[in-house]
C-alpha positions in Angstrom: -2.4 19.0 -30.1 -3.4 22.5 -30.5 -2.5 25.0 -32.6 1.2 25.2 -34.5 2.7 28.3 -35.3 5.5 28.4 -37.7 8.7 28.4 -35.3 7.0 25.7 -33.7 6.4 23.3 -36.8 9.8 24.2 -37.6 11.0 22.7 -34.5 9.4 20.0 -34.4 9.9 18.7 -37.3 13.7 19.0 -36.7 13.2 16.8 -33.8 11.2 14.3 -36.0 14.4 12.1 -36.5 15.3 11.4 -32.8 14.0 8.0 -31.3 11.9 9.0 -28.6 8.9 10.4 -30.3 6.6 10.0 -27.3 9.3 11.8 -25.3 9.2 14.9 -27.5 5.1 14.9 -27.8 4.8 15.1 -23.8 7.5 17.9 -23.7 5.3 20.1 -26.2 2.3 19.4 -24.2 3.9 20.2 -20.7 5.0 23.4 -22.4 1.9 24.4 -24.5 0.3 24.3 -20.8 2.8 26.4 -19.0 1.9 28.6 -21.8 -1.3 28.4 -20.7 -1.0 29.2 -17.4 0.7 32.6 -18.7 -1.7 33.6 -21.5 0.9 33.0 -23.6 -0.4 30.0 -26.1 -4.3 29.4 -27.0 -5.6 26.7 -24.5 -6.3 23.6 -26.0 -9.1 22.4 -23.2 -10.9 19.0 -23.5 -13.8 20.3 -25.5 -11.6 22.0 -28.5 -9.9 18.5 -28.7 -12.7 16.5 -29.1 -14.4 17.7 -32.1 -16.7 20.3 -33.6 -19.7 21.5 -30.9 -22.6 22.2 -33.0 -24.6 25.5 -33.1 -27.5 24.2 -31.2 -25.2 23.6 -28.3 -24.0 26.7 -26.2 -20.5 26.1 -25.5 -20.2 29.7 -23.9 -20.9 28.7 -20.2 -17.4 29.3 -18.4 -16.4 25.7 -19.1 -19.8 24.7 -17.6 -20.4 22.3 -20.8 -18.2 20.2 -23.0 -19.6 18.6 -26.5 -17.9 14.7 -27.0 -18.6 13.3 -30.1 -19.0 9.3 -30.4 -20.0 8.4 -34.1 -23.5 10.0 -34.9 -24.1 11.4 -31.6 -22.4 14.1 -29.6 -22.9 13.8 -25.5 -22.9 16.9 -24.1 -21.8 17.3 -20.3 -23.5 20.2 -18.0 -21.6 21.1 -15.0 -24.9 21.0 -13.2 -28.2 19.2 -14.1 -30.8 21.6 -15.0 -33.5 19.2 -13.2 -31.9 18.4 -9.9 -29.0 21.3 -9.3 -26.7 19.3 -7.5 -25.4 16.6 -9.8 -23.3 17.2 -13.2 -26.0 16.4 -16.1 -25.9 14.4 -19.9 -27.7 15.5 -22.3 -27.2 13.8 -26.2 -27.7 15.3 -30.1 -28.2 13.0 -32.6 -26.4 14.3 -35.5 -28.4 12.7 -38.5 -31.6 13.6 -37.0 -30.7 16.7 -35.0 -33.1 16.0 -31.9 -32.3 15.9 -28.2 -32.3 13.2 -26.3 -32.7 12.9 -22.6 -31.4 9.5 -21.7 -31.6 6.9 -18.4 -28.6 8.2 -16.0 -27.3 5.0 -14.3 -24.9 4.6 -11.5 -23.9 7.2 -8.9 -23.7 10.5 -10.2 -20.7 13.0 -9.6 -21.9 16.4 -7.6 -22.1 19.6 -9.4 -19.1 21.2 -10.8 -18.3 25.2 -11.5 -15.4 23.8 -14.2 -14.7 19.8 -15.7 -12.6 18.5 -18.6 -13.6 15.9 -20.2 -11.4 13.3 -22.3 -13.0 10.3 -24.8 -11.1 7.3 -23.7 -12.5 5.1 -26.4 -15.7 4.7 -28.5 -17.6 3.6 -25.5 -16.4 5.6 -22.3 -15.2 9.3 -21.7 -13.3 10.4 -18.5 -14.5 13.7 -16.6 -12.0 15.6 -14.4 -14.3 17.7 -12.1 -12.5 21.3 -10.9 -11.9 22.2 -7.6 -11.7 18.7 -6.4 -9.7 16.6 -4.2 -9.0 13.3 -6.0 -11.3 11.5 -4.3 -13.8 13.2 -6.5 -11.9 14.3 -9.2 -12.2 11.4 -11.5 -15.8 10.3 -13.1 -15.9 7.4 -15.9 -19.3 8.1 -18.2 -19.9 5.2 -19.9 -21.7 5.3 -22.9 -21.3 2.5 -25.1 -20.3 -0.4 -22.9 -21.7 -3.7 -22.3 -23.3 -3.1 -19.2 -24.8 0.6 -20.8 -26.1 -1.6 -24.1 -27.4 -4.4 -21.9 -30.1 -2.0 -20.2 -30.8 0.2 -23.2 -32.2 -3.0 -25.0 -34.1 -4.1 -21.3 -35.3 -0.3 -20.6 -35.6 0.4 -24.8 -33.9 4.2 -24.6 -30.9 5.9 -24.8 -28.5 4.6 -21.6 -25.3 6.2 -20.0 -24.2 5.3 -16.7 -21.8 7.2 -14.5 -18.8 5.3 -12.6 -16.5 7.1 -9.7 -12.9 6.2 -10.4 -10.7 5.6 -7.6 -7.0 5.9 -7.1 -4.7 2.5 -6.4 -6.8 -1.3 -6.1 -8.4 -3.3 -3.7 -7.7 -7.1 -2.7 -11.2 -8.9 -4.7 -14.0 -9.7 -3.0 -14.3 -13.1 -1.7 -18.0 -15.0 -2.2 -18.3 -18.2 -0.1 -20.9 -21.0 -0.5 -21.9 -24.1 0.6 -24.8 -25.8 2.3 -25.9 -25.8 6.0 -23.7 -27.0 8.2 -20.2 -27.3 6.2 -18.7 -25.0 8.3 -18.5 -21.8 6.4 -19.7 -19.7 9.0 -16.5 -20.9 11.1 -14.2 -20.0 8.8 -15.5 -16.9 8.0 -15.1 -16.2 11.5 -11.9 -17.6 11.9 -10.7 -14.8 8.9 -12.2 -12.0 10.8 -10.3 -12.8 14.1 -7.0 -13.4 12.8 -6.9 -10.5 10.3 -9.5 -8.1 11.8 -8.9 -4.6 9.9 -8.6 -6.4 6.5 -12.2 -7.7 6.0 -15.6 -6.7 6.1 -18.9 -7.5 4.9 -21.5 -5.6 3.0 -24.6 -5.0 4.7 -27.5 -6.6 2.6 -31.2 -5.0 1.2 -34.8 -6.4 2.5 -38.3 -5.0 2.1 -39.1 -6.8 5.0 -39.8 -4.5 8.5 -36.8 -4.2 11.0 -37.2 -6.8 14.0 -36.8 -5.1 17.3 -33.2 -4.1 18.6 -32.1 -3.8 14.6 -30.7 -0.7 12.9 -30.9 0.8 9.7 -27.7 0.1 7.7 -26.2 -1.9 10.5 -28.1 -5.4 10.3 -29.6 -4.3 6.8 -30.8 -1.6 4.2 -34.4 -1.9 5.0 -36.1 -0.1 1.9 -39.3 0.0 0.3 -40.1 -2.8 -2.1 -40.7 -0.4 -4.9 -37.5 2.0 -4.3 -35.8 -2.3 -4.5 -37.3 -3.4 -7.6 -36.2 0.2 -9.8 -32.7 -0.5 -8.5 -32.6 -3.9 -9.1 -34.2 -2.9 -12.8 -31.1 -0.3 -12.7 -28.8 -2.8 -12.4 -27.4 -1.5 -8.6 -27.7 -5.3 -7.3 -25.3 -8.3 -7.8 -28.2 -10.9 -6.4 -31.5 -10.8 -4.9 -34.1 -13.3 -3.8 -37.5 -13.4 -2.6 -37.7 -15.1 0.8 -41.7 -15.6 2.5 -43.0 -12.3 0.1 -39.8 -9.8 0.8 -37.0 -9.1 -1.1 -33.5 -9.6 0.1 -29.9 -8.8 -1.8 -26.5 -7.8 -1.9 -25.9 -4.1 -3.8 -22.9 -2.7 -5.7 -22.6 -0.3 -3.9 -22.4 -2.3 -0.2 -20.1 -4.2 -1.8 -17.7 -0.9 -2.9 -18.6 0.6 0.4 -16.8 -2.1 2.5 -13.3 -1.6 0.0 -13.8 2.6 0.1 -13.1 2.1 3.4 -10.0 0.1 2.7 -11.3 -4.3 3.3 -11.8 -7.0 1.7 -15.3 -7.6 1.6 -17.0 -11.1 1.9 -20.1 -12.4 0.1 -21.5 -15.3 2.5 -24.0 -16.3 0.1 -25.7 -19.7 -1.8 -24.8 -21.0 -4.9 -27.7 -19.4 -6.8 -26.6 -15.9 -5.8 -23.2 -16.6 -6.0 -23.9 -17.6 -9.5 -26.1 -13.8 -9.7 -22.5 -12.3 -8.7 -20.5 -14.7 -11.8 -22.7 -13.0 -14.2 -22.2 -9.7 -13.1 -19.3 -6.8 -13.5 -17.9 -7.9 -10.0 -14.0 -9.4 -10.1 -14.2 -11.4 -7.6 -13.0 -14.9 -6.0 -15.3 -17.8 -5.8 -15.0 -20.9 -3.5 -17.2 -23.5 -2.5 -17.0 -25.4 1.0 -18.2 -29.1 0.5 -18.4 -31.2 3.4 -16.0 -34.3 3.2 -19.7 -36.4 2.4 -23.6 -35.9 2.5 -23.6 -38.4 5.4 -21.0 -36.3 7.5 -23.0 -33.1 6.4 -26.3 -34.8 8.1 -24.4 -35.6 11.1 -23.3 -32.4 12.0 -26.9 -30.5 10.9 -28.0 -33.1 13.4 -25.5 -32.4 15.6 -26.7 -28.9 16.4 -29.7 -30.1 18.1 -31.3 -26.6 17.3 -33.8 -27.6 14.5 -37.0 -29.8 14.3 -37.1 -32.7 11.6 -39.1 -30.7 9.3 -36.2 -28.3 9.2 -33.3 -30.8 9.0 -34.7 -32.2 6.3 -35.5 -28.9 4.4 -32.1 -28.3 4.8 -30.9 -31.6 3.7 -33.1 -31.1 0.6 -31.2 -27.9 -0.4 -28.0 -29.1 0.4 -28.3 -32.0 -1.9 -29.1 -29.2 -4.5 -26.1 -26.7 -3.2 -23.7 -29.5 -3.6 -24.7 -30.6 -7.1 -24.4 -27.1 -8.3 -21.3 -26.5 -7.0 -19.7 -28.8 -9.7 -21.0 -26.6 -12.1 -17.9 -25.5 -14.8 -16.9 -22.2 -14.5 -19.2 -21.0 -11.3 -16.4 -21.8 -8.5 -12.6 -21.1 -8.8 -11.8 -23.0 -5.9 -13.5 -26.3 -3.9 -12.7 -26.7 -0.2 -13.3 -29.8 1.4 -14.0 -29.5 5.0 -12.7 -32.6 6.3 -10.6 -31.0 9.2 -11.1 -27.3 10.0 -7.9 -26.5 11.0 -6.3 -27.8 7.5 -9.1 -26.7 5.9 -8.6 -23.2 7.1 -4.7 -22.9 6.0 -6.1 -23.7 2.8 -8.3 -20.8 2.2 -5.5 -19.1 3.9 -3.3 -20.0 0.7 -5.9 -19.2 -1.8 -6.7 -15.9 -0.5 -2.5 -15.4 0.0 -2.6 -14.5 3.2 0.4 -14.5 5.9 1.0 -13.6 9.2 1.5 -9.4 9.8 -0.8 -8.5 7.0 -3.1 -5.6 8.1 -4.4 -4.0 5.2 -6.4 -5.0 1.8 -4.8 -2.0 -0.4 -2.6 0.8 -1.4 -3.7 3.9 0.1 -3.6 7.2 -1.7 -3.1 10.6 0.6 -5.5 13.0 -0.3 -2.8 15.5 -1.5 -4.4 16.5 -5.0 -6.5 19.7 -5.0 -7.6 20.5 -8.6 -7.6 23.9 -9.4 -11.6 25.1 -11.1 -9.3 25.9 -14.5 -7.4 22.7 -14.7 -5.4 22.1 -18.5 -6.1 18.5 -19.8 -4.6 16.5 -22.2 -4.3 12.4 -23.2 -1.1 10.6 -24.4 -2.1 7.0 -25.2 -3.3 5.5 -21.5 -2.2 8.6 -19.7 -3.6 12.0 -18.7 -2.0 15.2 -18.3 -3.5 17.5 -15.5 -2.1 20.8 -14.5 -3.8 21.3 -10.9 -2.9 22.9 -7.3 -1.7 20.6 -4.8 -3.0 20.7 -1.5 0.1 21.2 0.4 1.4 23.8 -2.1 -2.0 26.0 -2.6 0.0 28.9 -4.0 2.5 27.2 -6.5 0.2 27.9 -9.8 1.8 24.8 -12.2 1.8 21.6 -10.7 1.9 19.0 -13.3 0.6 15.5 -13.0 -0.2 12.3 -14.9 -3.0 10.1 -14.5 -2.1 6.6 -15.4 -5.3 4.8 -17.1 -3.2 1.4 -18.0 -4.3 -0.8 -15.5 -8.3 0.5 -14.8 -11.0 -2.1 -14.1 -14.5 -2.0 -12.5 -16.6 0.3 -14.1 -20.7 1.3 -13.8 -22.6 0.8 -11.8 -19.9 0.3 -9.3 -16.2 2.4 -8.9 -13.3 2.4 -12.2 -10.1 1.3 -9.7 -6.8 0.8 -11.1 -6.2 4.2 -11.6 -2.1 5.8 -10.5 -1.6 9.8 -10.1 1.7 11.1 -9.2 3.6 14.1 -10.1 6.0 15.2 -12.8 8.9 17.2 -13.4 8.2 18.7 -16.8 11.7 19.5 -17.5 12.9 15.9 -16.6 10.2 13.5 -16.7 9.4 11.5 -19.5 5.6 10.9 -19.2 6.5 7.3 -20.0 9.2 6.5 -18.1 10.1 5.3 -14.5 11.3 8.7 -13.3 8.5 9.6 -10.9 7.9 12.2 -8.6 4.6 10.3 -6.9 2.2 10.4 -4.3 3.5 8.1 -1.9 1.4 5.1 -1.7 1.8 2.6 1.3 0.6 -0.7 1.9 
């Protein structure tokens, strides 16, 4: 917690009998960084928490670099990467050996930064708090230990950390929907979109193949090159792919996190084998199946269509067969729709997805009313964080005191860390842990 003078281990041990030992921790910790703020108590940043920096390292840079230790190696952070100047940069000392080591930087990385904190979560994640940052940008999750870090340092065979961009309040999950040709999918993915029109969205998928006349760049797709595709599916950045007649198609993270940055739910029309891609990955999402009410109906209504040629029909026959068997596979599907009659069919999904009449929106909104300060005090009581920042509306008030709430985080590399609750506190009457907040507003 810092350092202790007498008066104030005299103090604090007097208090050592009252019941609400959390209380009295967060009070000393407000104060120690109003003290701060004055030049009136030594600070006790991030980087003096979290263990000895060793000589090698220069921990002189204006707060430009902070030493975490995890076991037998020490990561250190650099506001900016020496190699490319505009993102923050990882560097890591083994300590039995005493050698750098320059490891794979997965995920998105955060943008250069004059002044960060950093706090170690746990042994496998540490939390970066960029300066001068709205929070929007504030918050960056480096992941250095988790699965999806140990996963692709045993594929790639070095040293791994990956960067994830945390985000304030949660998003509704992603919805993937299968099911062969002609079930009927398509119509009641449509029917969603028209009856709840700002609340869903789809991610735009990746190809290698050339765009076909009249379609645009990050509209109809992400047309890329087939080798930029392959290092990013290698990097982990995709949740399926396939190769269709010698190009590469798929769904990325980040099209995915794009559709519920910009506050929708996003839908994954997809088949089963991808959908099964998507299971096995980080995403939290829901998985249905639409099975037609037989595979004689299913025929009918491919049939039906009058738009194919018999070759075709029966292609798609062929895969349908295959679609429907694994469908029944335990554990890939949380729901099974039968699409006997649309219309029930539809209120159906309806339930499952919770939906009711008037509902707009997918998530909680957070204002963009945080504006951390460069020098911005840090500290960590069990899944909360202490920040003393500059709020946007209030530029000149110098201690503005707020807690970060880490309790209910999910996500994580290579996509965004949601979950996360800021709001403001009263350090002479809140109790870090209690329900007495002064918060950010957030509407639904």
């Amino acid at each position: 917690m810092g350092y202790e003078g007498p008066l104030q281990k005299k103090k604090i041990n007097s208090l050592l009998g009252c019941h609400n030992l959390r209380f009295i921790r967060f009070k000393y910790l407000i104060e120690g960084l109003f003290l701060i703020s004055m030049g009136e108590a030594p600070a006790f940043f991030a980087d003096n928490l979290l263990g000895d920096i060793p000589k090698e390292v220069d921990s002189k840079s204006k707060g430009n670099e902070t030493a975490i230790t995890v076991g037998s190696k020490i990561y250190v952070i650099d506001g900016v990467d020496h190699e490319s100047g505009s993102t923050i940069g990882v560097r890591i000392l083994d300590k039995s050996s005493r050698e750098w080591i320059n490891p794979i930087v997965l995920g998105t990385k955060p943008k250069s930064s004059k002044h960060h904190s950093a706090v170690l979560l746990n042994d496998d994640c540490v939390l970066v708090v960029r300066g001068n940052s709205t929070s929007s940008e504030c918050f960056w999750f480096l992941e250095v230990g988790t699965p999806f870090v140990r996963e692709h340092e045993k594929t790639l065979g070095n040293e791994v950390v990956a960067w994830s961009k945390g985000v304030l309040g949660n998003v509704e999950k992603p919805i993937v929907i299968s099911g062969p040709s002609g079930v009927g999918k398509g119509t009641l993915i449509s029917e969603l979109m028209k009856e709840f029109p700002s609340m869903f969205g789809f991610s735009v998928s990746h190809t290698t193949r050339a765009p076909r006349e009249k379609e645009q760049d990050g509209i109809h797709y992400h047309f890329t090159d087939r080798n930029v595709m392959e290092r990013e599916i290698k990097d982990g950045k995709f949740l399926e792919f396939a190769s269709v007649h010698g190009n590469l198609y798929g769904t990325s993270v980040e099209a995915v996190e794009v559709v519920a940055d910009a506050g929708k739910r996003c839908i994954l029309d997809i088949d089963v084998q991808g959908a099964r891609s998507v299971r096995a990955s980080a995403l939290d999402a829901i998985f249905i199946f639409i099975s037609p009410p037989s595979f004689e109906e299913l025929e009918k209504r491919l049939r039906a269509r009058a738009t194919e040629t018999e070759e075709q029909i029966q292609k798609r026959l062929r895969n349908a067969r295959a679609e429907l068997e694994q469908g029944k596979s335990s554990g890939l599907f949380d729901h099974i729709l039968v699409n006997d009659d649309l219309e029930t069919c539809y209120e159906k999904l309806k339930s499952i997805l919770c939906l009711r009449e008037g509902v707009k929106s997918a998530r909680d909104t957070f204002p963009e009313l945080v504006d951390l300060s460069i020098e911005h005090p840090v500290s960590k009581i069990d899944q909360k964080l202490l920040i003393n920042c500059t709020a946007a509306e209030h530029e000149t008030t110098s201690n503005n005191m707020y807690a970060l709430d880490l309790s209910l985080r999910k996500g994580g590399a290579p996509g965004r860390t949601r979950g996360l609750n800021m709001y403001a506190i009263n350090p002479l009457t809140d109790d870090v842990n209690g329900d007495n907040r002064l918060s950010l507003h957030h509407t639904s």
